[in-house]
C-alpha positions in Angstrom: 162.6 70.8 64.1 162.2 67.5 65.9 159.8 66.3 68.3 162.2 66.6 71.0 162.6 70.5 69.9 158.3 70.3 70.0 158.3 69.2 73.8 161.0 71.5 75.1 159.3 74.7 73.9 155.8 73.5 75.2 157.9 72.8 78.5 159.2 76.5 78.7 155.8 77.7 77.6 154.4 76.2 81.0 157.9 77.3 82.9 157.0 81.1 81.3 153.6 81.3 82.8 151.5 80.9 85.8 149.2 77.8 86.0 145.8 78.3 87.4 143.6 75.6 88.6 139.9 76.7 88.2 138.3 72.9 88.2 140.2 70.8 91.2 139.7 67.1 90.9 136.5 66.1 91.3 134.4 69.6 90.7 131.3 69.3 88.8 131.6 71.2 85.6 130.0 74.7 85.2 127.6 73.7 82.3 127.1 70.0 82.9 126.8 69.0 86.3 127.1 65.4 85.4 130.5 65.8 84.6 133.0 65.4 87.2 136.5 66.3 86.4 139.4 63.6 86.7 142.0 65.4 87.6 142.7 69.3 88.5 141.6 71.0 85.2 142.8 75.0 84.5 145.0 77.0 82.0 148.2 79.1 81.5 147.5 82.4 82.7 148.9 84.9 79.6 148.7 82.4 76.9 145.8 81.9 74.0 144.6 78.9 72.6 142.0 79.0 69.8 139.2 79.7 72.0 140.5 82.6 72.9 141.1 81.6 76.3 144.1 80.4 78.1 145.9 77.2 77.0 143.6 74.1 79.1 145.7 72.5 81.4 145.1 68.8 82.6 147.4 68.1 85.7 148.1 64.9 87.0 149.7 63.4 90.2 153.8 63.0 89.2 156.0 65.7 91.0 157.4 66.4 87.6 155.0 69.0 86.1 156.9 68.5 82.3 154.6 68.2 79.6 153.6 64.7 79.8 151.2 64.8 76.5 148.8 66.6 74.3 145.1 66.0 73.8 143.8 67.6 70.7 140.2 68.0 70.4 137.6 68.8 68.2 134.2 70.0 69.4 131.4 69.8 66.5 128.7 71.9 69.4 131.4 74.8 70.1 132.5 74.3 66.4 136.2 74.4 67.5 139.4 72.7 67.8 142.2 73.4 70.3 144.8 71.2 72.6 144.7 70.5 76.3 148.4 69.9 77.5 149.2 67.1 80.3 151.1 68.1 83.0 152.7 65.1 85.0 150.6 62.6 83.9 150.3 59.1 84.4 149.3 56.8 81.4 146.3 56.3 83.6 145.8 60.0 84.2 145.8 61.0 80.3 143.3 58.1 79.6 140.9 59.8 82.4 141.7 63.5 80.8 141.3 61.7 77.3 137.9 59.6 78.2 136.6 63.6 79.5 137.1 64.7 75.3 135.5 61.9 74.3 131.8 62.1 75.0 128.8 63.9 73.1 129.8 66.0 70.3 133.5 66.2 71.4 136.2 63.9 69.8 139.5 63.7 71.2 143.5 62.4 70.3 146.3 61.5 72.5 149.7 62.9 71.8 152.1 61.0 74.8 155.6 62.3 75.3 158.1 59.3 74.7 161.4 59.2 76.4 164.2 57.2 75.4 167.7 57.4 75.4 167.4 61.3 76.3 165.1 61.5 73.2 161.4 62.7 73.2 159.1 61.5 70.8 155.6 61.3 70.4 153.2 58.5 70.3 149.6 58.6 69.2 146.9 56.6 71.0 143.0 57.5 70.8 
C-alpha cells in the first residue's frame, strides 16, 4: 500500500457517508465555553473512531471537500487517542484545527496530503 492508496480510501470513506456538522465555526464548545471552534467541527455519520463515536471532521473553506490532512491526537484527561480528518483545508485552516488539539492535556500531529505529479504523499508538521 502507498500513501496515495491511504488518501483515496479515507476519500471514499467521506464520499460513503453523510457529514454532519454539530459545531459551525465559531460555536463555543459544549464543555468549555472558552473554546471557540475555528472552523465547522462534526463527524461521519455511520463510521467509528476509537471513542466510539463518529469519525471528527474538521471542514475548511476549499470547494473541494477531499481529505486535505489528518490530525492525530492524544488526550492524557479522556485517556484516548483517535484522528480528526481535514476536509478542504487550507494550510492555515489545519494550523487553526491543529492549534484546537494542542492545549491542556491534549497533544496533537499533522498529517498534510501532498500532491505532486498526481502522487499523494504525506507530510508531517506539529
Amino acid at each position: 500500500m502507498t500513501s496515495s492508496d491511504f488518501w483515496r480510501k479515507l476519500d471514499r470513506l467521506v464520499a460513503a457517508n453523510k457529514l454532519v456538522v454539530d459545531r459551525p465555526k465559531g460555536s463555543p464548545h459544549p464543555r468549555y465555553p472558552a473554546l471557540f471552534y475555528p472552523l465547522d467541527y462534526g463527524y461521519l455519520d455511520g463510521t467509528r473512531s476509537a471513542d466510539g463515536e463518529g469519525i471528527d471532521v474538521w471542514v475548511g473553506s476549499l470547494p473541494d471537500r477531499t481529505v486535505t490532512g489528518v490530525i492525530c491526537t492524544v488526550d492524557l484527561r479522556a485517556k484516548e487517542a483517535e484522528i480528526k480528518l481535514l476536509l478542504g483545508c487550507t494550510a492555515i485552516e489545519s494550523a487553526q484545527a491543529l492549534d484546537t488539539h494542542n492545549r491542556g492535556s491534549q497533544a496533537g500531529l499533522l498529517v498534510q496530503r501532498c500532491t505532486t505529479g498526481g502522487t499523494a504523499t504525506a507530510s508531517i508538521g506539529s
